[in-house]
C-alpha positions in Angstrom: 0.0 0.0 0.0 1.5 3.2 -0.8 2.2 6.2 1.7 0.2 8.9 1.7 2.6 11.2 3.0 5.5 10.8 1.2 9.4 11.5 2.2 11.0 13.3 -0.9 14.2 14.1 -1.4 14.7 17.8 -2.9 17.7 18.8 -4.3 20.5 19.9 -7.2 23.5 18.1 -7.6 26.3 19.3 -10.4 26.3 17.1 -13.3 29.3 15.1 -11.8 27.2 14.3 -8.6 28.1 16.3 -5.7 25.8 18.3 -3.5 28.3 20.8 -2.6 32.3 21.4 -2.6 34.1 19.6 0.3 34.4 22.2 2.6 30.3 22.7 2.2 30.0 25.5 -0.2 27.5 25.7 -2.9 28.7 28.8 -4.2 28.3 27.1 -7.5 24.4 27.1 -7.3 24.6 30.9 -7.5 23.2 31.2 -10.8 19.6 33.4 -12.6 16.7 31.6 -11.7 14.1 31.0 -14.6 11.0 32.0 -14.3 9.5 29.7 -11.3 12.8 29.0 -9.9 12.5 25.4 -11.2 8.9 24.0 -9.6 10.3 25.4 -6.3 7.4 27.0 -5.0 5.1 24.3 -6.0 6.8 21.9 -3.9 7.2 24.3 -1.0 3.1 24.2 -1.1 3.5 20.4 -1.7 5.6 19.9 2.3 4.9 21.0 6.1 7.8 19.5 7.4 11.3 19.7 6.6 14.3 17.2 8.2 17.8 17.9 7.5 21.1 17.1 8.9 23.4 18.9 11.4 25.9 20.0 8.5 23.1 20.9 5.8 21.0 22.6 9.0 24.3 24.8 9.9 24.4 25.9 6.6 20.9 27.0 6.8 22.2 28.9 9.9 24.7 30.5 8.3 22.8 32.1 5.5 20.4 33.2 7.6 17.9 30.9 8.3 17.7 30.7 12.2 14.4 29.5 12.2 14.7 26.7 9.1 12.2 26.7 6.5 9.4 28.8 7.3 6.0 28.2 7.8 7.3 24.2 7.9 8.2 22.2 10.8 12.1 21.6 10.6 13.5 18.3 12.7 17.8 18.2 12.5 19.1 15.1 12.8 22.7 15.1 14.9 24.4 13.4 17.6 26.2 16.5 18.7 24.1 19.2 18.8 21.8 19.9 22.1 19.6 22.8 21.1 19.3 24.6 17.6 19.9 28.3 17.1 15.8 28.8 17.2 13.0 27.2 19.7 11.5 26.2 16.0 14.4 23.7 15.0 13.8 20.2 17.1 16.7 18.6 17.1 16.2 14.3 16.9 18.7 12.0 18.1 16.9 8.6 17.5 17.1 6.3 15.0 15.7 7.2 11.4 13.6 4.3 10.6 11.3 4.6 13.7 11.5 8.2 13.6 10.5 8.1 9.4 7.8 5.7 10.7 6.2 7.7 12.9 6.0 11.0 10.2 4.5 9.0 7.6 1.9 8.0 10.3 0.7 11.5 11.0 -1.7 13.5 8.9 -0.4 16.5 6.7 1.3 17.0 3.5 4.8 15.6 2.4 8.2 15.7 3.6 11.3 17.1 2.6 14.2 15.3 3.1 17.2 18.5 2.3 19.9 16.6 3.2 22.8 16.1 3.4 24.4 13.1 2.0 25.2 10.9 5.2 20.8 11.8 6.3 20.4 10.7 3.0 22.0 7.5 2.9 20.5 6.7 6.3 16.9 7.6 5.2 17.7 5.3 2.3 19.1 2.6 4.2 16.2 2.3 6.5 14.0 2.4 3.3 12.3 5.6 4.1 12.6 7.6 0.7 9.7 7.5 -1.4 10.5 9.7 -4.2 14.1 11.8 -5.4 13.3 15.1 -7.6 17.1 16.2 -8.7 17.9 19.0 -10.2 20.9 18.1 -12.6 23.2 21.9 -12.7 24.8 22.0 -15.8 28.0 22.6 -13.8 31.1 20.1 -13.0 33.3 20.9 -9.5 35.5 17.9 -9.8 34.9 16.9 -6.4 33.1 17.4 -3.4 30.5 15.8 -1.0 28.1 12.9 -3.3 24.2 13.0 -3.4 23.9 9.8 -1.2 26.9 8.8 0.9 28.6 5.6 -0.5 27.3 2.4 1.0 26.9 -1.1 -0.9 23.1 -0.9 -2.1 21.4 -1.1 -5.1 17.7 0.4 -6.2 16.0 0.5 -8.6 13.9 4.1 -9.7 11.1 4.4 -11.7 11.2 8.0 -13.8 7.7 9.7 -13.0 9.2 12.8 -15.2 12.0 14.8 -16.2 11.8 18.6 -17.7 14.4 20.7 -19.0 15.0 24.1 -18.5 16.0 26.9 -21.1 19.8 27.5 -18.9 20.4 23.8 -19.1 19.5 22.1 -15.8 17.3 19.5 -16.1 14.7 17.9 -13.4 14.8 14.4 -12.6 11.6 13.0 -10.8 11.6 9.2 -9.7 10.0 6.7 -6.9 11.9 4.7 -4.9 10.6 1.1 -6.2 9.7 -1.1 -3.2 9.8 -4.1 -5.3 10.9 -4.9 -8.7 7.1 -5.4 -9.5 6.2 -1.6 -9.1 
């Protein structure tokens, strides 16, 4: 039976795979916006929660947003950190698959998984993604920190769409097959 609140992961990666330089930086994402800014607001509307890591949720902090994603309820996932720099961050320290369990459970819209790459391979390892929309930047930075954090897995996507944009980046939309059947 499917979910009906899904966990979707939300993000650009350059076309040689990375979310971001090694030291963190997207400075490479700095680029015009089309029209739309790439379905952004759409699936803003689409989520009322937001769960990120420590690293991806100090970033957030850095440029600005104290509060994480407004209007959304924003969990940060980290071992280290006792508070967040706002009342409206709740910092979780439990395990993601129970955790994951218990947001598809409640009632609202979906959730977006931001990241980073180590949340992102946990989420995936406790088979809690539903769905990945990429957004493919038509830039290379040689090297850097990867989408999903290597691990040995293997799964299988089904493409639900892809669009291109007129500055080259292109949108990538796929489930997460729960069996080869699907």
């Amino acid at each position: 039976m499917a979910r009906k609140r899904k966990i979707i992961l939300y993000i650009a990666t350059s076309t040689d795979g990375f979310i971001a330089r090694p030291d963190g930086s997207v400075d490479w994402l700095d680029r015009p916006r089309p029209k739309g800014n790439y379905g952004m607001g759409a699936f803003y509307r689409s989520i009322d929660t937001c769960v990120l890591g420590r690293k991806t949720y100090e970033l957030s902090v850095s440029f600005g947003m104290r509060d994480g994603y407004a209007g959304k309820k924003n969990y940060v996932f980290s071992r280290t950190l006792k508070k967040a720099a706002s009342p409206k961050g709740i910092i979780v320290n439990e395990g993601v698959a129970g955790f994951a369990e218990r947001l598809h459970a409640e009632k609202g819209k979906h959730i977006w998984l931001v990241g980073g790459s180590e949340l992102v391979a946990a989420f995936l390892d406790s088979e809690q993604v539903d769905e990945f929309i990429i957004h493919v930047i038509p830039t290379m930075i040689g090297e850097g920190i990867p989408l999903v954090a290597p691990r040995h897995r293997h799964l299988p996507l089904k493409l639900l769409a892809s669009k291109t944009f007129p500055d080259g980046v292109v949108r990538l939309h796929y489930a997460v097959r729960k069996n080869l059947h699907t």
